[in-house]
Phi, psi and omega in degrees: 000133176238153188248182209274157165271119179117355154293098196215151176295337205279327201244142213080010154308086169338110191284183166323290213278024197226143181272160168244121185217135190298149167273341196251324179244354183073024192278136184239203186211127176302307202223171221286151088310135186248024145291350196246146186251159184261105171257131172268141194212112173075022201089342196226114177323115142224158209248100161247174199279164193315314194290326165262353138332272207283004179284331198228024187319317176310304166309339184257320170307330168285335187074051166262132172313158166289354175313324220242012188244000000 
């Protein structure tokens, strides 16, 4: 896959020093886990935690928004 220029998977990634909080229960995290999945939706990076990861696995497995869970 190739990306655009000034496009890179790297940016808006939350560095260490910044919390991470699901989007869907609000759990948060110092820093990305990588049990937790990431979606871009609408442009915009969202993170949710494991528990709500595997609650809604069917739905993310559909590429359905979470809007939509």
């Amino acid at each position: 896959m190739t990306s655009l220029p000034g496009d890179s998977d790297h940016e808006g990634l939350p560095t260490e020093s910044h919390a991470v909080v699901c989007a869907r229960c609000g759990t948060r995290a110092e820093a990305p886990r990588p049990t937790w999945t990431c979606s871009v939706e609408n442009g915009a990076r969202r993170y949710f935690c494991d528990t709500c990861a595997r609650e809604n696995l069917r739905a993310i497995e559909g590429r359905l928004d979470s809007a939509w869970w």
